[in-house]
N, C-alpha and C positions, 0 to 999 in steps of 0.2 A: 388520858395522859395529864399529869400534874407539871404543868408548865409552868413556870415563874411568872411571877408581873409583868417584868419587862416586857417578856416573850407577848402575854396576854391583851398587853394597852399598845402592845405595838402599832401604829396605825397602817392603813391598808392602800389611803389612798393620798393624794396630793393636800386633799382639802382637812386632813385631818391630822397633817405635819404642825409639827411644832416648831419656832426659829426657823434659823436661815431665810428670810423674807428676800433677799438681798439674793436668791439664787432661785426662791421657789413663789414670791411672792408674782403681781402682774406681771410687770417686768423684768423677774428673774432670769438668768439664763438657763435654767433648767425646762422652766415654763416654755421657754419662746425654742428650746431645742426640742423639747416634746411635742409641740404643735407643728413643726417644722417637720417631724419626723412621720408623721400623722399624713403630711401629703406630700413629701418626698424621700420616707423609707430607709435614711440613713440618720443613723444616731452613733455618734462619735464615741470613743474609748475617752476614759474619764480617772481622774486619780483624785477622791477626797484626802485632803488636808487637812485634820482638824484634829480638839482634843478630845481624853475620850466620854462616851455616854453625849456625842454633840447631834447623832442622827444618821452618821455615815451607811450605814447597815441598810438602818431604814429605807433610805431615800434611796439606795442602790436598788433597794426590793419593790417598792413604790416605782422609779422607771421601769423593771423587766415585766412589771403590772399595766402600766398604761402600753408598752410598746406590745405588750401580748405575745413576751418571747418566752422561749424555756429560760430557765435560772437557774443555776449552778452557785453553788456558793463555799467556799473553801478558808483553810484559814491556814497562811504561809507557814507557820509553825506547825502544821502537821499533815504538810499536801506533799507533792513529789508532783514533777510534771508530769510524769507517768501517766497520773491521776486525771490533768488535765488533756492529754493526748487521746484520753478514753474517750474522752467526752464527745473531741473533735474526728474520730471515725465514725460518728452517728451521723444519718445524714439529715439535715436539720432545711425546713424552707426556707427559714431565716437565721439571721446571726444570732446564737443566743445569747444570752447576759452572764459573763461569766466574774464572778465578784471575788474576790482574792482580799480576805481581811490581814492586815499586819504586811501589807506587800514588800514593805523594808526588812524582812526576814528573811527574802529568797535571798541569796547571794549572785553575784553577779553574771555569774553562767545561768543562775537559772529564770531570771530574769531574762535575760537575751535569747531564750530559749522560747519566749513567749512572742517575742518581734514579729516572729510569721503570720504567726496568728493575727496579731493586731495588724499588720498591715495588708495581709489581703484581707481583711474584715470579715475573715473568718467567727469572730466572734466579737462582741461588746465588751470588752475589760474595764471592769470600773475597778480599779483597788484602792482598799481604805488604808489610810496610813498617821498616826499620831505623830511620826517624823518628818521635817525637814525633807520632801521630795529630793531637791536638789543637792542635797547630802546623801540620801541612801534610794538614789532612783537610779538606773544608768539615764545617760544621756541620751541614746537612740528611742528607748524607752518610751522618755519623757517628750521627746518629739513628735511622737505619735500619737502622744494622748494630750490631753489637757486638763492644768491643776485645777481643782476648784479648792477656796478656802473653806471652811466649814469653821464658823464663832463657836467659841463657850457659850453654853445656854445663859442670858441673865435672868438674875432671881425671879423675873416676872414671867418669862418662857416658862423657866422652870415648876413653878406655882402650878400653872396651867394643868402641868403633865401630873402633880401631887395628887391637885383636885379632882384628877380620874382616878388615880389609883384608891384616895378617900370613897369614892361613890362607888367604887367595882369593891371594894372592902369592906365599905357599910362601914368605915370608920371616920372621925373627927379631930381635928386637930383644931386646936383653938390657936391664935394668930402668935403668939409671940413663938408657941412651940413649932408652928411650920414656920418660922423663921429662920427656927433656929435648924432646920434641918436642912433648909433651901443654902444658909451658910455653910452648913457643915459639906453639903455634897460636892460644894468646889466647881458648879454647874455641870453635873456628868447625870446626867439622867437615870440611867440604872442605877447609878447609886443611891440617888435618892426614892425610887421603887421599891429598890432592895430593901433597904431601912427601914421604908415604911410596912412593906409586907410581911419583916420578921418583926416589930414592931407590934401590929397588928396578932398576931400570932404569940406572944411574950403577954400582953394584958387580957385580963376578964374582961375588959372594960371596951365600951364602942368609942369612949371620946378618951385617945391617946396621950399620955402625959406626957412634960419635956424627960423626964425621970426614964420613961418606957423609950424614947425617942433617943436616948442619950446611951443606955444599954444595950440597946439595937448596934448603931454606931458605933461605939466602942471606942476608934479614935477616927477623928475628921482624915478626910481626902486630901491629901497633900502630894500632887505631881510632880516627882522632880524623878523621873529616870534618869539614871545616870550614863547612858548612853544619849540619850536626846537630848534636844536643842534647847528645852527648858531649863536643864541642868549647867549649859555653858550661860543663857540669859541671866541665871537668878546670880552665879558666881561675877558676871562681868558688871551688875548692877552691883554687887558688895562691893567691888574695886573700886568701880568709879564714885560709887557714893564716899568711902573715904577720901577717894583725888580731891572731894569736890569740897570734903571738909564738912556736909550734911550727917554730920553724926549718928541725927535717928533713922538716916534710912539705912546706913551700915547698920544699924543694930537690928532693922526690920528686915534686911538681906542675912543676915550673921544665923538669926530667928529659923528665916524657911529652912536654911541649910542645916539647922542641929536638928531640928524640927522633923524634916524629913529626914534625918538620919544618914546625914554626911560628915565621913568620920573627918573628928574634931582635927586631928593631924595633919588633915588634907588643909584647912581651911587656916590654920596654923603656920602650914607652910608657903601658903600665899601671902600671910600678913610678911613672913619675913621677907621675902621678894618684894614686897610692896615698900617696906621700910629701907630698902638700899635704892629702890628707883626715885620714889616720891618724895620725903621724907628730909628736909634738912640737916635736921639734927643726928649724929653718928648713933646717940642714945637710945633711939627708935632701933634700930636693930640690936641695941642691945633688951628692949624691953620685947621687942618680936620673938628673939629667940630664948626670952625666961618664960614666954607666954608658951611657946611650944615645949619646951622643957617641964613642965607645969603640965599642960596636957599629955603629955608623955607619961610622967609619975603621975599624975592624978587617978586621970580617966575619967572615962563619960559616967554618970551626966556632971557629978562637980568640977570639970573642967570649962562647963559652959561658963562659969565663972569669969576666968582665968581670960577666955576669949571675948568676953563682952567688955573687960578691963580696958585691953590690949587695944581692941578697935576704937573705944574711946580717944584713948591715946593716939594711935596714928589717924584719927580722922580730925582729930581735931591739930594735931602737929601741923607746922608750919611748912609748906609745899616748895621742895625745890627739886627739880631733874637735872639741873646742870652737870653733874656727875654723869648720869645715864645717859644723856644725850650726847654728851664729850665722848664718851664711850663709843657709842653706838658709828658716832663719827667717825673714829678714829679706826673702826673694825670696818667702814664702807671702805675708806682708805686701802685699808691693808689689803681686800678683796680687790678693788679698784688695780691697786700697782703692784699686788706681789713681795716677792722678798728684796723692798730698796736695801740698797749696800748702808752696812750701818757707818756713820762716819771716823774716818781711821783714828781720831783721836779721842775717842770715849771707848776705843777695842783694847781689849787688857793684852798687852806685851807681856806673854807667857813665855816666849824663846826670846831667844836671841834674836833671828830670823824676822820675827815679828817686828820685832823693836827696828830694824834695821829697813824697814819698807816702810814704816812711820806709823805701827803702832802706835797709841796712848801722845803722840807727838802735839805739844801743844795742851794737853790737856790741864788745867788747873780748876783745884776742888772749889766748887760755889760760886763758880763764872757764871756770867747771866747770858753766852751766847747760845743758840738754841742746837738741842743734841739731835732733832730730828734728822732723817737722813735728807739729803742736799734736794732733792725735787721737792721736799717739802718742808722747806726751808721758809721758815715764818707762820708756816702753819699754825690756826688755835682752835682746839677743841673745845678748852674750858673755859666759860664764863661764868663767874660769880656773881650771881645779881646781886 
């Protein structure tokens, strides 16, 4: 069977993990849970956290190895519990390890669907997850297992893992060019396997060029699902880098986001929100919304333009919320008390009737006395620094 690299360097045992030192090292707590388990026979339900090509897989497969259980292993985008209920009329001497890759795919029935199991310990659930637990785990769920994080590999991890697939390849990589491949791969391990083994596969040659390395590639690894947690991270880093008036990190957040291919419109239309909240000057929303209009007729990629212009401008514009904030105030307000009586003398005298109860009574145009309704009377929202 012609199995990929990954699959091939995959390691088998504890002492041949890469990263994670922090969970599998001495004092990891994987370590000190597999010794534990060794002379008292329980080992807990488990959800990694991490991003991907970090090891999750691995280190699932490495416990159901040291614990000497059966392994089971599935992947939520194409399991059914069905699947898993088969497993569970076998009758097993021990709990086996049952591994559920992408586990923020089940939906929430069928998630809940698994509670039994894990709680009479029916089985080991380790599920791997690139999302946010606490966003897409249920909660009963997640009370019966426990999160572990899992790091991005760094470049030096990552090396490690090249310099096997180099030696299992019979191939070489001279330093600048595995450098450049250890950047490119965005620390995800298979990726940089992958590259190197079609890499490896695309040259005559034993010592691999950046040229063969770059063709393999094709375009670098840039993470931004748009359902996950990355995706809201990288957008909330471009806002506040503008709040903060740091110009090049808005343009280095502006970057990931065309980068990974987030439509320019989207990003567009947060500048204009951003220019009515932050944003002193009324001008800014007028340049917010020529920058989305401009990306509208434009279109990608020369609208990247248009957007690197735009953010200039409001990151570097001069910061004020007093508008937004008065605002926001003044809607706690309305939530707070409901619909106060508006005061009878700012009420337009449409009837007769009106006028005779004391409609519009008293009113006169450019008085300075306050129109708010009478409980809240003196009230100030807005300050102008």
């Amino acid at each position: 069977m012609n199995l990929p690299l990954p699959e091939l360097l995959r390691p088998k045992k504890l002492s041949g993990f890469v990263g994670q030192t922090h969970l599998v090292g001495k004092d990891g707590v994987i370590t000190k849970l597999l010794l534990s388990a060794k002379k008292e026979g329980f080992f807990p339900s488990l959800i990694f956290w991490g991003p991907p090509g970090s090891g999750k897989t691995t280190l699932a497969r490495i416990i159901a190895t040291e614990l000497k259980r059966e392994y089971f292993e599935f992947s939520a985008v194409s399991t059914s519990i069905k699947d898993i209920e088969k497993i569970m009329k076998q009758k097993n001497l021990f709990p086996p390890v049952l591994v559920i890759d992408e586990i923020h795919r089940f939906n929430k029935a069928q998630q809940a669907k698994l509670l039994p199991f894990v709680e009479r310990g029916d089985i080991t659930l380790i599920g791997a997850t690139t999302e946010n637990p606490s966003f897409e785990v249920i909660g009963p769920l997640l009370s019966r297992t426990r999160v572990l994080l899992l790091n991005q590999l760094t470049e030096k991890e990552l090396a490690t893992i090249v310099r096997r697939g180099e030696k299992h390849l019979k191939v070489k990589l001279d330093e600048k060019t595995r450098k450049f491949l250890l950047e490119s791969s965005n620390g995800d391990a298979r990726v940089a396997l992958v590259v190197l083994e079609i890499a490896s596969n695309l040259s005559k040659s034993k010592k691999l060029s950046l040229q063969t390395i770059e063709q393999a590639l094709q375009k670098r690894q840039y993470t931004f699902d748009k359902k996950g947690e990355d995706y809201y991270n990288v957008i909330s880093a471009f806002i506040k880098s503008m709040r903060a008036s740091d110009v090049d990190a808005a343009l280095y957040y502006l970057a990931r986001m065309v980068e990974a291919g987030q439509d320019p419109l989207y990003i567009a239309r947060r500048m204009v929100v951003f220019a009515s909240e932050d944003v002193a000057s009324p001008t800014a929303l007028v340049v917010a919304n020529e920058v989305f209009r401009a990306c509208d007729t434009i279109g990608f990629p020369e609208c990247q333009e248009n957007l690197a212009a735009g953010v200039v401008y409001l990151a570097l514009a001069k910061k004020d919320r007093s508008a937004y904030n008065a605002y926001m105030a003044a809607l706690s307000d309305v939530r707070k008390h409901g619909n106060l009586p508006v005061p009878l003398k700012i009420r337009n005298p449409v009837t007769k009737l009106m006028k005779e109860v004391g409609y519009g009574e008293g009113y006169e145009k450019y008085d300075t006395e306050s129109y708010l309704p009478e409980k809240l009377t003196g009230k100030k929202y807005y300050s102008k620094k």
